[in-house]
C-alpha positions as MATLAB code, in Angstrom:
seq = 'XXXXXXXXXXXXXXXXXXXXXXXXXXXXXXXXXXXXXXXXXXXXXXXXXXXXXXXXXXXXXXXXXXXXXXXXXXXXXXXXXXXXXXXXXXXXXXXXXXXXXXXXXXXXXXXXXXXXXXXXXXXXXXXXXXXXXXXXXXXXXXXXXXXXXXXXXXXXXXXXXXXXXXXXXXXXXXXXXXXXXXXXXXXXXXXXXXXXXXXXXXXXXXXXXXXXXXXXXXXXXXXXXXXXXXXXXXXXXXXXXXXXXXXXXXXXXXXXXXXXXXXXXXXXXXXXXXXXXXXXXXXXXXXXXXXXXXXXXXXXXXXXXXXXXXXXXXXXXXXXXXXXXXXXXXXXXXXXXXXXXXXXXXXXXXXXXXXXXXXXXXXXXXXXXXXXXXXXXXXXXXXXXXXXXXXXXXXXXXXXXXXXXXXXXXXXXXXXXXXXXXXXXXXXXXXXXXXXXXXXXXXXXXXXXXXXXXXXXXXXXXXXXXXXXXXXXXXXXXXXXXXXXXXXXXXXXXXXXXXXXXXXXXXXXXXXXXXXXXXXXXXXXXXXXXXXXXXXXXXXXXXXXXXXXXXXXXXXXXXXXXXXXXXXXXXXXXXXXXXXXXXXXXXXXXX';
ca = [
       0.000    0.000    0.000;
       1.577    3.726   -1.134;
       0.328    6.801    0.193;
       0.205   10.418   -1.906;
       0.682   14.075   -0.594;
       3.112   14.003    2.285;
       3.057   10.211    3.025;
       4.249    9.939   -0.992;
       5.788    6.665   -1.337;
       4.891    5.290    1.741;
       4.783    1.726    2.564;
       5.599   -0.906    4.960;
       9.152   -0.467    5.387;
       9.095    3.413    6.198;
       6.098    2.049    8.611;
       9.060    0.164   10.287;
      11.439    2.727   10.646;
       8.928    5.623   11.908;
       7.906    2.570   14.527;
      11.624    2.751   15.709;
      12.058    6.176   15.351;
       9.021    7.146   17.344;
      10.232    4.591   19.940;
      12.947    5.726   20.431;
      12.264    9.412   20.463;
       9.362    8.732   23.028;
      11.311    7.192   25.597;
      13.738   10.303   25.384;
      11.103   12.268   25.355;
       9.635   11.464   28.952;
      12.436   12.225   31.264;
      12.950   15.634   29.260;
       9.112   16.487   29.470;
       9.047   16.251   33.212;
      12.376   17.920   33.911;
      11.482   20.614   31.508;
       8.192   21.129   33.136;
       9.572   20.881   36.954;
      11.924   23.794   35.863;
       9.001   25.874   34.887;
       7.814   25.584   37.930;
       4.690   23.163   37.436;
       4.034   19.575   38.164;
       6.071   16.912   36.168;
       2.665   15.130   34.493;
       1.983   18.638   32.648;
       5.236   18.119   31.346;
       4.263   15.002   29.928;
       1.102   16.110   28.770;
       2.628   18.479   26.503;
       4.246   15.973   25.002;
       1.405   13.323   24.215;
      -0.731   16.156   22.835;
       1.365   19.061   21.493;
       3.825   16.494   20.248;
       1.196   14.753   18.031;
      -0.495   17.650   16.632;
       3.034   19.434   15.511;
       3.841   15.836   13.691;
      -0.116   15.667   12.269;
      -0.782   19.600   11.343;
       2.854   21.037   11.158;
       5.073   21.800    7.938;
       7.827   19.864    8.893;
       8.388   16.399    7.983;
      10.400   15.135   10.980;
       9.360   17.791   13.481;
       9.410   16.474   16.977;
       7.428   19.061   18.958;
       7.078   19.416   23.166;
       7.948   21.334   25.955;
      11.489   22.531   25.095;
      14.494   24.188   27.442;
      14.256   28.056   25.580;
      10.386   28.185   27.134;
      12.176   27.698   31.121;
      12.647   31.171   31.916;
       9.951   32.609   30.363;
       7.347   30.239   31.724;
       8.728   29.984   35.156;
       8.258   33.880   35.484;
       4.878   33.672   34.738;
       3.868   30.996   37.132;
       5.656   32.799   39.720;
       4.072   36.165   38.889;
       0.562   35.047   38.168;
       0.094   31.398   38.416;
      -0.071   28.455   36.763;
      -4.106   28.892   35.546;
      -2.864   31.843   33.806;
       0.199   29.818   32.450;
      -2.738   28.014   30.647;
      -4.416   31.439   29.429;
      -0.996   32.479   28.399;
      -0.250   29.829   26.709;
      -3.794   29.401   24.715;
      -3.121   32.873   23.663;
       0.331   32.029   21.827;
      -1.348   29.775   20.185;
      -3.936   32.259   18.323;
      -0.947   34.265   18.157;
       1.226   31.635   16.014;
      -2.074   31.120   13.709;
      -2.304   34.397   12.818;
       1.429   34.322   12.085;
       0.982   31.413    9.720;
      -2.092   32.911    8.540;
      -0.406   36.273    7.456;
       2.539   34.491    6.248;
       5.295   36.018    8.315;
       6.699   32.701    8.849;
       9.643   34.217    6.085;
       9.797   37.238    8.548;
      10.898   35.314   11.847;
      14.240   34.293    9.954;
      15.084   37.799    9.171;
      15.662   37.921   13.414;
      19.232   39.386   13.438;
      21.094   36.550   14.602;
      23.094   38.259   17.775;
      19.970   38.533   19.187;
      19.046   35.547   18.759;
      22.202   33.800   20.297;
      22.380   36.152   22.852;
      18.867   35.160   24.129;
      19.421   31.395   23.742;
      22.697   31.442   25.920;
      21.156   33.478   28.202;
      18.384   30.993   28.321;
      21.403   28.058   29.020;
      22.749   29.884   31.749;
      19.398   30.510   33.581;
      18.420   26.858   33.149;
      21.761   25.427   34.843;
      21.874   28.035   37.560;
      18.454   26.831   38.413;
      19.626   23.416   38.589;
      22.096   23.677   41.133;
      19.914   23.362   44.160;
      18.918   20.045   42.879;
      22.077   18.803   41.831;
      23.302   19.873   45.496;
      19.819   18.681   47.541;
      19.618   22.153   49.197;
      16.568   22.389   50.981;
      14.285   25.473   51.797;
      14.917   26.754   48.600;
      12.451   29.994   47.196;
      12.256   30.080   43.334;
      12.947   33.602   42.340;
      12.076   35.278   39.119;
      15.366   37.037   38.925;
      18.934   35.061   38.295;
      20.591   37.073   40.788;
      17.810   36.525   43.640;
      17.969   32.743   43.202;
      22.105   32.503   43.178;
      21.323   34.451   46.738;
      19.292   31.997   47.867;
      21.266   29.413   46.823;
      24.323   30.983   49.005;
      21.864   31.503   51.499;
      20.929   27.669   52.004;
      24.298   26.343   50.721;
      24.396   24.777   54.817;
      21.686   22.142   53.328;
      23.480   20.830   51.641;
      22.691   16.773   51.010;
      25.537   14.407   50.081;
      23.433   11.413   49.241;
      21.873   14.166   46.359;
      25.122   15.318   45.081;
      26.195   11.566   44.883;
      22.874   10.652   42.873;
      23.059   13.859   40.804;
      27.133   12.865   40.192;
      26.030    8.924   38.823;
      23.053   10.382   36.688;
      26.173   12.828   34.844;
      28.312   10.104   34.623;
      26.054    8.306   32.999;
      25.185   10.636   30.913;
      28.453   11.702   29.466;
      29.432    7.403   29.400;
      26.318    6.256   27.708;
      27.064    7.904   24.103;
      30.640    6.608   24.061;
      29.151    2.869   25.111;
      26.376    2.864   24.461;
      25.343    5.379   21.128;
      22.009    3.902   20.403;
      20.568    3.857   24.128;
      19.005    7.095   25.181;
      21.562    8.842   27.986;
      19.110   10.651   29.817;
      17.134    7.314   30.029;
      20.066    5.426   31.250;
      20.931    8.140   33.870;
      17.505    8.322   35.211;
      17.029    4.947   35.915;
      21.173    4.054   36.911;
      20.572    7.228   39.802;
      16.952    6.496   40.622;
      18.023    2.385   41.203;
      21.368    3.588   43.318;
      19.222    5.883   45.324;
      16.568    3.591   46.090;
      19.146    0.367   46.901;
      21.880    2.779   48.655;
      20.579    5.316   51.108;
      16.658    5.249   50.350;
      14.832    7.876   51.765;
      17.627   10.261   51.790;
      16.731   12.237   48.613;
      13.699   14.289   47.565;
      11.694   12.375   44.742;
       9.154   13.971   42.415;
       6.692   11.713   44.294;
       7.831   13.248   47.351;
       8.007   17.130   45.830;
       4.895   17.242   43.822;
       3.464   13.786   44.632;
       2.475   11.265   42.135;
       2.019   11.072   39.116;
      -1.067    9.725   37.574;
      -1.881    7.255   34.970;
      -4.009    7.038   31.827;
      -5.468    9.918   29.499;
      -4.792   13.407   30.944;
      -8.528   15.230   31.922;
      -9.816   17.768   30.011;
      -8.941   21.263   31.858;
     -11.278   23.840   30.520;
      -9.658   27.508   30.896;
     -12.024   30.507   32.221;
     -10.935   33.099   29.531;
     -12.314   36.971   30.780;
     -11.055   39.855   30.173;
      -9.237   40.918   33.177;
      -7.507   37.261   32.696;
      -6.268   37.516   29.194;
      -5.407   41.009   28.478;
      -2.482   40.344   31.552;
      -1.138   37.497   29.508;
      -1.182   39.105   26.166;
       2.524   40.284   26.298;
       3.652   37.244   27.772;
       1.833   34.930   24.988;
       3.579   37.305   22.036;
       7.019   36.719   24.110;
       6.210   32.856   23.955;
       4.768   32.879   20.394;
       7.550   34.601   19.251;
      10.037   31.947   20.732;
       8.161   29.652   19.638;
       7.848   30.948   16.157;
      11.941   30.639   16.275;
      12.639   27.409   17.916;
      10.711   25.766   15.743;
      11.498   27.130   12.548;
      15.077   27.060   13.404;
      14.501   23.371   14.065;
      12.518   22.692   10.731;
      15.935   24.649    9.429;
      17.910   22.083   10.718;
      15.733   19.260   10.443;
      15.676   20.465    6.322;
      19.606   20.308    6.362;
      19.911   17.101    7.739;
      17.352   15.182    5.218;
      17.905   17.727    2.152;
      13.295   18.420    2.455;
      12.589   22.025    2.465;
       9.702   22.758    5.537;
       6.512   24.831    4.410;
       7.299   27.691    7.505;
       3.890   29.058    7.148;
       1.844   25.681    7.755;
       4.589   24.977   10.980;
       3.215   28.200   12.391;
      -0.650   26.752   12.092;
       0.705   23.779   13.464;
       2.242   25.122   16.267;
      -0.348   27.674   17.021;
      -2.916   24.729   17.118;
      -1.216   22.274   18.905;
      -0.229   25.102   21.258;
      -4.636   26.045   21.265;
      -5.178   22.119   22.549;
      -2.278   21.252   25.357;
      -3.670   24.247   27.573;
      -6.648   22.251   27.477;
      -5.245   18.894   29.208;
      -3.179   21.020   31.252;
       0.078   21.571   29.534;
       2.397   23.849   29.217;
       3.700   25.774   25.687;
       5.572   23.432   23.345;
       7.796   24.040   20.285;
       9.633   22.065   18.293;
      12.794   20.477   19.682;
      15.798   20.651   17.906;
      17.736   17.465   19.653;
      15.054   15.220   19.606;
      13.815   16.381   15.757;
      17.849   15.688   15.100;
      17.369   12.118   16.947;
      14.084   11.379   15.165;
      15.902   11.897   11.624;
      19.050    9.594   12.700;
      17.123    6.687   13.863;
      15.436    6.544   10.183;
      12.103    8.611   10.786;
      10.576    8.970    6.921;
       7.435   10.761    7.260;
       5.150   12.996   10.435;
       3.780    9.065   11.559;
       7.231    8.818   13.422;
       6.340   11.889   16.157;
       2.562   10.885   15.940;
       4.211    7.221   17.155;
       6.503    9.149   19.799;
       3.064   10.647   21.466;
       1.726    7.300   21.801;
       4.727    6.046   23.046;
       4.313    8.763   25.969;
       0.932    7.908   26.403;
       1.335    4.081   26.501;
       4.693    4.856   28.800;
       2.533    7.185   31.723;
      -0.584    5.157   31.486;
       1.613    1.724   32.362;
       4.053    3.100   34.724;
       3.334    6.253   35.891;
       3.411    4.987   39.538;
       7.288    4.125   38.990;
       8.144    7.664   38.002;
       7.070    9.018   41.040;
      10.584    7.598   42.772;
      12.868    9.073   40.269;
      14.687   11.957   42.269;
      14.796   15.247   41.631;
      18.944   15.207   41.848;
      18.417   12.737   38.870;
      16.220   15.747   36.973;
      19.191   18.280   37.251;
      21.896   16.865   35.638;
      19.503   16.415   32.484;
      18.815   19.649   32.151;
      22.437   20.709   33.129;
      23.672   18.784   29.898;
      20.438   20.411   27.917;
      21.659   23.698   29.049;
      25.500   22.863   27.983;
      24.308   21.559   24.561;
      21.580   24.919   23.837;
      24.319   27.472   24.942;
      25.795   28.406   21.541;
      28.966   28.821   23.209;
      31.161   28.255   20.269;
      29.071   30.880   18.297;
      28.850   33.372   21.242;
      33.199   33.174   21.313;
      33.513   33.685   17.886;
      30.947   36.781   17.625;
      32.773   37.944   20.783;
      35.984   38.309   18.673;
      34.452   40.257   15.857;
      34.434   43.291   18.223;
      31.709   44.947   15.987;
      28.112   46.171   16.694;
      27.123   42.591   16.743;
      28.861   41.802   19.683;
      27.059   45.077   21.456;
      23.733   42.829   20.524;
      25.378   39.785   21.712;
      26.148   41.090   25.305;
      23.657   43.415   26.163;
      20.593   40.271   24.898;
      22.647   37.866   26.877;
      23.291   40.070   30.092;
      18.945   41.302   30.211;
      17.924   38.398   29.445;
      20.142   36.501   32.365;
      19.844   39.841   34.800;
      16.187   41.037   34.152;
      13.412   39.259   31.962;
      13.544   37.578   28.217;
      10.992   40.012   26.838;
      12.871   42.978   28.207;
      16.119   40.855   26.315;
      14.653   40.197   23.079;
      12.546   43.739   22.778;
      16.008   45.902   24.225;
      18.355   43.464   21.559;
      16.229   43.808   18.528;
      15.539   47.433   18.970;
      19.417   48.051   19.230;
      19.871   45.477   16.734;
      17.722   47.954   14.128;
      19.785   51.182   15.263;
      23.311   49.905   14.907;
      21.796   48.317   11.582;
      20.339   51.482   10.386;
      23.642   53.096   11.192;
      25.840   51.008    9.159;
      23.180   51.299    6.347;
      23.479   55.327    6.812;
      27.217   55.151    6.409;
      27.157   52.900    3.462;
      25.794   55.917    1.222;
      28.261   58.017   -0.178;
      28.269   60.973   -2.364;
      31.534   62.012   -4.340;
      32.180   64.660   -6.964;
      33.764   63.517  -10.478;
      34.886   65.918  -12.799;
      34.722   64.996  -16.874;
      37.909   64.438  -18.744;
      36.318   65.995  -22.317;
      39.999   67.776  -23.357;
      41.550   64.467  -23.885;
      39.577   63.163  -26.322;
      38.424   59.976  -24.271;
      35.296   60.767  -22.445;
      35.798   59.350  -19.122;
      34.996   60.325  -15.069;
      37.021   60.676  -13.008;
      37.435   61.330   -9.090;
      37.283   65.253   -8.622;
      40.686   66.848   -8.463;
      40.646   70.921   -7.567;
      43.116   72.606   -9.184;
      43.653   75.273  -11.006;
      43.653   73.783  -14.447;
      41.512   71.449  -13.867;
      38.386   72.692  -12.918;
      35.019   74.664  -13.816;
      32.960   76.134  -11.259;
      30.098   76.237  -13.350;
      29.473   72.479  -14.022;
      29.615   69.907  -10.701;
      28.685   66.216  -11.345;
      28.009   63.999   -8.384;
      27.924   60.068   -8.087;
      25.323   59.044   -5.246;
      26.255   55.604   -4.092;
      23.823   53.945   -2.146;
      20.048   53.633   -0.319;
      18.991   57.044    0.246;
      16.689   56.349    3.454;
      16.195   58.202    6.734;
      19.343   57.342    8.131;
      21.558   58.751    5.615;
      20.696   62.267    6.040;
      24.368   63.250    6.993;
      25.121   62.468    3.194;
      22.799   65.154    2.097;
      24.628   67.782    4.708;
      28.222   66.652    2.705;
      26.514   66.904   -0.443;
      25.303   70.648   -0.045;
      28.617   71.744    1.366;
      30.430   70.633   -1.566;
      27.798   72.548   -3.567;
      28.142   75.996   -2.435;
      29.475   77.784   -5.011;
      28.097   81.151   -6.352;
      29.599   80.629   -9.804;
      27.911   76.938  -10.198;
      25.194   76.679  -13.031;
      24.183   72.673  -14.032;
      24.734   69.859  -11.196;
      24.406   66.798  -12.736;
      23.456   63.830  -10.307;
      24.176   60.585  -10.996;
      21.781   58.215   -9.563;
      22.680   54.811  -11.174;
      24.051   53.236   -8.075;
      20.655   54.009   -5.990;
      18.406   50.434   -5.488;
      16.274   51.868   -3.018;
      14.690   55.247   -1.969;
      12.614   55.884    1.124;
       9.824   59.015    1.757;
      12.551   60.737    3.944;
      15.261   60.114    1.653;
      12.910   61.842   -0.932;
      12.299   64.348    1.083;
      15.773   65.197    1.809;
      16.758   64.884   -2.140;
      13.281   67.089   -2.389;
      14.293   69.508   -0.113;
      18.254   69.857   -2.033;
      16.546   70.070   -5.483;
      14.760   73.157   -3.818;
      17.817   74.794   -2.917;
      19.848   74.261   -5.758;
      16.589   75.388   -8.233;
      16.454   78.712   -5.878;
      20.031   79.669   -6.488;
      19.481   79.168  -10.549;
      21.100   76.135  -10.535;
      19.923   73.403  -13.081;
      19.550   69.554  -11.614;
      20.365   66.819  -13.972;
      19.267   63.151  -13.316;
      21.063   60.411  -15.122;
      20.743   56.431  -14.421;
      17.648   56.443  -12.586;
      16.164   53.241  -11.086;
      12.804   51.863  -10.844;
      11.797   52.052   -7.249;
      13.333   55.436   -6.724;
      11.313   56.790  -10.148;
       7.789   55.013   -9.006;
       8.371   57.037   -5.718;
       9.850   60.321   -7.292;
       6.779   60.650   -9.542;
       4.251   60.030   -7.250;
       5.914   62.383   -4.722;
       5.698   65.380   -7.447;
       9.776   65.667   -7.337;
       9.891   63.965  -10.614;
       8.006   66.500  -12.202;
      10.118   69.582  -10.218;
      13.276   68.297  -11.568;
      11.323   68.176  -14.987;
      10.862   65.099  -17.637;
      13.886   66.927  -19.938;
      16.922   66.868  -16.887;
      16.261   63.241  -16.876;
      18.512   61.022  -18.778;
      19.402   56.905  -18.607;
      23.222   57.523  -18.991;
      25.839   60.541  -17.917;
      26.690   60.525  -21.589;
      23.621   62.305  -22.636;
      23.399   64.335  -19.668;
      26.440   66.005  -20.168;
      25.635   66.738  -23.719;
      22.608   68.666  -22.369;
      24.628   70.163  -20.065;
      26.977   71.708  -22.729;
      24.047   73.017  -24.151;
      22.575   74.838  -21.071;
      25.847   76.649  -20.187;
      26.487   77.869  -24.230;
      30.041   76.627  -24.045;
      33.262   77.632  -25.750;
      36.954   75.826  -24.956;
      38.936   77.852  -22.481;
      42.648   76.933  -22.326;
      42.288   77.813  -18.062;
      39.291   74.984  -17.703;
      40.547   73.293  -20.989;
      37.529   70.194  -19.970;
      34.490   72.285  -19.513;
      35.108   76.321  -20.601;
      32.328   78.480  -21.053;
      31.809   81.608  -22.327;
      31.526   83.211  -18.407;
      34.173   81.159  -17.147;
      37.197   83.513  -18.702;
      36.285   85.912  -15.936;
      36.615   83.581  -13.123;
      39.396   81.369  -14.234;
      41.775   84.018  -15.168;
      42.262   82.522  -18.701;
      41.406   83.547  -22.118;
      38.605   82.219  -23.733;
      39.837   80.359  -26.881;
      36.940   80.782  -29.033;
      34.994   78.246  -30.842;
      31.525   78.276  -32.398;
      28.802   77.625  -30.567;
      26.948   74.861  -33.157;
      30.040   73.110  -33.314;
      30.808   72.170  -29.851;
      27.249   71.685  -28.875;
      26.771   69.468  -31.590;
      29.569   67.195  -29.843;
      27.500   64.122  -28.096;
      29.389   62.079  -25.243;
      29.175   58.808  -26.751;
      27.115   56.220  -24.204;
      28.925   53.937  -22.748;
      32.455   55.693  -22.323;
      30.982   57.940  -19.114;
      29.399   55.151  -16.571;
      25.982   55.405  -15.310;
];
């Protein structure tokens, strides 16, 4: 039997390897859904939750192929600070909201847009993110008791210093066998699960060695239960979801990235290309139902998508498979969870942090010394000192200035003077000397956007153009792609000024865009039709003709008839009709 649309070419044996896949995926998904949801702050089963019903709608309704989705490390922070500042029912609202938020995303096609996040910020953020998770760790890893979860990174190391005398041996050993196992298991063991391995290794050596010495998640949040989670309706009003609007854009718009950076990867991996767009639906959907059963936001995780494609996933059926899995996992044994200890939890989510922390990135932006690394530090230092959305909104706003900057400084504007005594028609760079120049003819090469932040351009441009003796500038506009209202307004504004002192403007090489918003801005027709001209060539034939020129051995490139009183030079006459009949020829003056 063969399948069409995305199951194209299905059949029994990519049946097989999605059942292994999915497997295999599942089993790594459970300790990672309760540790993930512990460190948000909520009960381990919501955790799980997320998985079996988030995980299976991203696989059925996503745009990815191989998209594992669930509750993912990047969502810790942000999550945790709103169960601490308004509670875990609002979590839910919060959460429901992102959802709506991530359809409307995929529904207005911006899933392009998110990849266009400048990517200092987004590193910045994401090591933040890895630092905040294993800080938060380290009271478990140590079995401090009497610990207060803080909102703040600096608060919690406090309180961390604070109980440091609780310290419980029996947890650090049990958190020390769970790392050990994790780092041994891939270098063993490469096809068994680590985090599985270290989970049950620590949770067996607790239980035989010293049990009743360490705090379990039975014993924290008590047990788990079994079976199909309940339905959990959510009392929407307005006084509870206008509160948890800005948190469920922050969490949306995480969201939006984590999973379309995973679909990214996920694409590179298996050589697929993911439909963005339909991942946001997905997402937003999936993210609409887990609220619902109780769970927390999900997203689509970038280890276990990568572990899903190297265990021989083909098609969505392999994360459909890895919900089941879940399901089949907490309905059957549930009860044994309930003993695994929460020392066991931290190193997991130590090693998550580790492997999330872009360090490698973060060094190497670090060296480039630019703006980027201004992005870099100050995301990474709000988002680990104050809140993510005060990180991501403070990083992308700075991220637009310093961009806007560089863009400003990119345009350039630089006189040229034409060589026409030669005999080879050529520009070249502006030399001021006193053979060498006219004062009545200056030509200009504008290089670049002309946009709001490039007004210092235009201040360079008149002061080169202050000349009482100055009769045609010609403005060369060939190497212009783009042109913005205030840019206009600015070239607008010069035209003015130069049309005031009797000075004629000549246009030459202009491009579409900046033409479509010339004419429709009326400085098209200011300048006039006639100054425009598609190469310098026949613009400075036109200009010959507007000055009434003769030769003039002082000027010898452009002489005119006035020019023998302000160069000092004789006028070497020559017929009018005979030197305004001389064309440039295209071609030999660039555009």
């Amino acid at each position: 039997m063969k399948w069409t649309g995305r199951f194209s070419n299905y059949n029994a044996a990519s049946l097989r390897k999605d059942l292994i896949s999915g497997c295999i995926v599942g089993i790594v998904a459970i300790p990672l859904g309760m540790a993930f949801a512990i460190a948000s702050g909520v009960k381990p089963e919501y955790g799980l939750y997320t998985t079996i019903i988030a995980g299976i709608l991203i696989s059925l309704l996503g745009g990815s192929r191989f998209q594992i989705g669930g509750p993912t490390g990047a969502f810790i922070p942000i999550l945790l600070a709103i169960v601490l500042q308004y509670g875990y029912e609002n979590l839910l609202i919060a959460g429901f909201l992102a959802g709506i938020f991530l359809v409307l995303m995929g529904l207005l096609r911006l899933g392009t847009l998110i990849k266009f996040i400048p990517r200092p910020v987004t590193i910045g953020f994401t090591a933040g993110i890895a630092v905040t998770i294993f800080s938060g760790q380290i009271g478990n890893f140590l079995g401090l008791t009497g610990i207060k979860r803080h909102e703040y990174f600096h608060e919690n190391m406090k309180e961390i210093a604070l109980q440091f005398h609780t310290l419980n041996f029996y947890s650090l050993l049990t958190a020390a066998i769970c790392l050990a196992a994790l780092l041994l298991t891939p270098k063993f063991l490469p096809k068994i699960p680590g985090s599985l391995v270290g989970i049950l290794v620590s949770t067996l050596a607790a239980a035989w060695l010293f049990p009743g010495k360490v705090t379990t998640i039975g014993s924290a949040y008590g047990a788990i239960p079994g079976g199909l989670p309940s339905l959990h309706p959510l009392t929407l009003s307005w006084g509870s979801v206008v509160p948890m609007l800005q948190p469920a854009l922050i969490i949306a718009l995480l969201g939006s990235i984590e999973s379309l950076l995973s679909a990214v990867v996920a694409d590179g991996m298996t050589g697929t290309r993911h439909n963005s767009n339909r991942e946001l639906i997905g997402q937003g959907l999936a993210n609409m139902a887990a609220p619902l059963f109780g769970g927390i936001p999900a997203t689509g995780a970038i280890a276990r998508t990568a572990t899903n494609i190297k265990n021989g996933a083909v098609s969505p059926f392999s994360g459909i498979i890895h919900g089941i899995v879940v399901l089949l996992i907490v309905a059957l044994f549930a009860p044994y969870a309930s003993n695994i200890p929460l020392a066991s939890m931290a190193p997991i989510l130590m090693v998550v942090a580790w492997n999330m922390s872009e360090r490698k990135a973060f060094a190497q932006m670090l060296k480039t010394r630019t703006g980027d690394t201004i992005v870099l530090l100050v995301t990474f230092l709000l988002t680990v000192f104050t809140t993510l959305t005060t990180a991501v909104e403070v990083g992308l706003v700075l991220a637009v200035v310093l961009f806007v900057k560089r863009m400003g400084e990119l345009l350039t504007v630089d006189k040229v003077l034409p060589d026409l005594g030669s005999g080879k028609e050529k520009v070249r760079p502006h030399m001021v000397t006193e053979d060498h120049d006219c004062p009545q003819v200056s030509i200009f090469t504008v290089d670049g956007p002309l946009f709001f932040g490039a007004s210092q351009a235009f201040d360079r441009f008149v002061s080169q153009i202050e000349d009482g003796r100055l009769r045609v500038v010609l403005i060369r506009m060939g190497k212009v792609p783009f042109m913005d209202t205030t840019g206009e307004a600015n070239f607008m504004a010069l035209v003015k000024r130069l049309h005031k002192a009797g000075i004629t403007v000549l246009v030459s090489g202009l491009r579409v865009q900046p033409h479509k918003l010339m004419d429709k801005t009326g400085c098209y027709e200011t300048i006039g039709e006639a100054n425009f001209f598609e190469n310098t060539g026949e613009a400075l034939t036109h200009a010959l003709g507007i000055i009434n020129a003769d030769k003039c051995r002082g000027c010898r490139h452009f002489a005119f008839r006035e020019c023998a009183g302000l160069c000092g030079a004789e006028p070497e006459r020559k017929p009018l009709p005979e030197l305004a009949g001389t064309r440039v020829r295209d071609g030999q003056v660039p555009v």
